[in-house]
C-alpha positions as CSV (number, residue, x, y, z in Angstrom):
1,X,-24.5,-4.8,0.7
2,X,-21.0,-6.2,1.4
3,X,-18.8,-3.6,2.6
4,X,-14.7,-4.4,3.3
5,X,-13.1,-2.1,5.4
6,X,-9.2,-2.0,5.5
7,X,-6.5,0.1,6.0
8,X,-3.7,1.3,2.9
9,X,-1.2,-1.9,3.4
10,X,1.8,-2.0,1.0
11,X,1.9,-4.5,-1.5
12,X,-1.2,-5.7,-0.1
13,X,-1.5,-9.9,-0.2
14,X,-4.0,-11.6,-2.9
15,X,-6.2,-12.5,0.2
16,X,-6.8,-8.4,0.2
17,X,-7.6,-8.5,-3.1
18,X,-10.0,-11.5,-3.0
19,X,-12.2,-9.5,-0.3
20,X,-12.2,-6.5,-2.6
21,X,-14.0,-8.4,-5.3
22,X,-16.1,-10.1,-3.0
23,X,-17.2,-6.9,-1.7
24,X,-19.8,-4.2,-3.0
25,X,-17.9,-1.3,-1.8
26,X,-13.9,-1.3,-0.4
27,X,-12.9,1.8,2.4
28,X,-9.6,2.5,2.6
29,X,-9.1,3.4,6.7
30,X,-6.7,5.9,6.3
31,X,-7.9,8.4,8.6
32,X,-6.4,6.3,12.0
33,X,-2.9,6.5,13.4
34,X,-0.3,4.9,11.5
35,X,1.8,2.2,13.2
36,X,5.5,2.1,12.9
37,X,7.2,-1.6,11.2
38,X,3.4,-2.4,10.7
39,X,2.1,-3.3,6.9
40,X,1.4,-0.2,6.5
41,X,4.6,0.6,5.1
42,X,6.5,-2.3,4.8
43,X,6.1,-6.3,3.5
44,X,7.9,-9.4,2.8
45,X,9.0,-11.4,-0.3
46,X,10.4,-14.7,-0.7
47,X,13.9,-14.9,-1.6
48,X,16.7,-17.6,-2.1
49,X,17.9,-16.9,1.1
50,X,14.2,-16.8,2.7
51,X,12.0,-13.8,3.4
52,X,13.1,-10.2,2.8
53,X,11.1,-7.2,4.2
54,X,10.7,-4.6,1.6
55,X,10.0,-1.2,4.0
56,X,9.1,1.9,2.7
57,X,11.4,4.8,5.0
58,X,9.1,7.3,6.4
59,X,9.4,10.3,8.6
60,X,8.5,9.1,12.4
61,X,10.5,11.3,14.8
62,X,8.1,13.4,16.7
63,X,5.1,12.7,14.7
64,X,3.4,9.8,17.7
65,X,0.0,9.5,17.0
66,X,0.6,10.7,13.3
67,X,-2.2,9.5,11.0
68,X,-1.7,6.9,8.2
69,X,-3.0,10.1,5.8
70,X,-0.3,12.4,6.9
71,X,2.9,9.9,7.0
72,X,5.4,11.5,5.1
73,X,7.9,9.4,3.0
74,X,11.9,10.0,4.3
75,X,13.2,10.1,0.5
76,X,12.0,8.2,-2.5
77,X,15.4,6.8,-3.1
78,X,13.7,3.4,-2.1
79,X,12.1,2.5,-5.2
80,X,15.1,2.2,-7.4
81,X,16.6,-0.4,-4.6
82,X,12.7,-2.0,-4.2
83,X,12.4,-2.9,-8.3
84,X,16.1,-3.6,-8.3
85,X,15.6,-6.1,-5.1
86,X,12.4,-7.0,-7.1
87,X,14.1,-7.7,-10.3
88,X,16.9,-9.8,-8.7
89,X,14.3,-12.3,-7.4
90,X,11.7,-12.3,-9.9
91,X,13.3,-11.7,-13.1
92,X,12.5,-15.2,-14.3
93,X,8.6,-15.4,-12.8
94,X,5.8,-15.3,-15.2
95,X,4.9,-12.1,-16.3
96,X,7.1,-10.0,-14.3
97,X,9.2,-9.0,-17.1
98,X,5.2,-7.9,-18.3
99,X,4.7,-5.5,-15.3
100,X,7.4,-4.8,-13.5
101,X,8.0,-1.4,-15.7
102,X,4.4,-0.1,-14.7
103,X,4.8,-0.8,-11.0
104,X,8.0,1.3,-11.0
105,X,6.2,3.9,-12.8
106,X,3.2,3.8,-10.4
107,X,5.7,3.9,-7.2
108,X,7.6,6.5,-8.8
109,X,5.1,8.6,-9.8
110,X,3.0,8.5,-6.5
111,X,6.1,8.9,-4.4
112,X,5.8,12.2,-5.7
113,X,3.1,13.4,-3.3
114,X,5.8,12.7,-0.5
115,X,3.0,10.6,1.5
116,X,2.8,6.9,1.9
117,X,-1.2,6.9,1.9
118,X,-0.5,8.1,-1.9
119,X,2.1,5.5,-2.1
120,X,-0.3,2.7,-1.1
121,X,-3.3,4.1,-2.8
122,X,-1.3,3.8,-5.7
123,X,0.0,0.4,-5.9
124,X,-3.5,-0.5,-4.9
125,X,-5.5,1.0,-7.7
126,X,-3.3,0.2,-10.1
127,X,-2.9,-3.9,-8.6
128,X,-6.7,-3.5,-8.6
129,X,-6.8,-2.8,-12.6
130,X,-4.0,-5.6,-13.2
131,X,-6.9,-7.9,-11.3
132,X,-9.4,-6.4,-13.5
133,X,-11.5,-5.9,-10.0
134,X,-14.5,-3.8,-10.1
135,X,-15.3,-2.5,-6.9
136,X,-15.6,1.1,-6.1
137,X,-12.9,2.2,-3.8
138,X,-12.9,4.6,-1.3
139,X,-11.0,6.6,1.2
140,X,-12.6,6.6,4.8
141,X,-11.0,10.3,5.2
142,X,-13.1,11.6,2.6
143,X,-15.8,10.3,3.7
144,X,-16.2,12.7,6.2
145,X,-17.5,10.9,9.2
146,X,-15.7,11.3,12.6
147,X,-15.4,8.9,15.1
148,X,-14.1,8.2,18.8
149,X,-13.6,4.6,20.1
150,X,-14.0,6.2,23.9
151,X,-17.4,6.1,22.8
152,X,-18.5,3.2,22.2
């Protein structure tokens, strides 16, 4: 058994995606401290004028060692600027015009929950159906299963 272990990016690269079909069973590691300007809550695009990071505002200020599960999103204001930014550079690609409307719906409705894990999840499960990928995902934090790197 084939098992791909990962933790909840944003806008996750089709290199993720590849693993996750080549896998038998996909964990989402979201159960470990989240990382600030990591791709956990941001990513880039390509734009006429080169990259451009798209970064999802979350609440940081006296939450060190917070974990990726309990990152709470700053405001969900974002997304209308994300799918606008979107929209400005990909209006003319194939197939956006075909799925742009569902991925604003899927940000906007997970942004909802106020948590970025949600937010990821999300976009994930919904990229995953887009791909027509199969494999079971899972969250590690419902797993159930502790773990301490001091020990090992």
């Amino acid at each position: 058994m084939i098992c791909v272990i990962s933790q909840p990016t944003f806008l996750p690269w089709i290199g993720w995606f590849d693993l996750v079909d080549q896998s038998d069973v996909m964990v989402i590691l979201d159960d470990v401290a989240f990382s600030k300007q990591s791709w956990q809550q941001r990513n880039r695009i390509r734009t006429a004028n080169g990259l451009q990071f798209l970064t999802v505002p979350v609440k940081t200020s006296g939450r060190l060692g917070q974990s990726i599960l309990d990152c709470e999103l700053a405001d969900r204001i974002f997304i209308k600027k994300m799918i606008a930014t979107l929209q400005a550079n990909y209006a003319k690609a194939p197939f956006f015009a075909d799925v742009i409307g569902e991925l604003a719906t899927t940000m906007e409705k997970a942004a909802q929950t106020g948590r970025l894990t949600e937010l990821n999840c999300a976009i994930i499960s919904w990229m995953v159906g887009i791909l027509e990928i199969k494999t079971p995902i899972i969250r590690a934090s419902q797993l159930g299963v502790g773990g301490n790197v001091e020990n090992m």
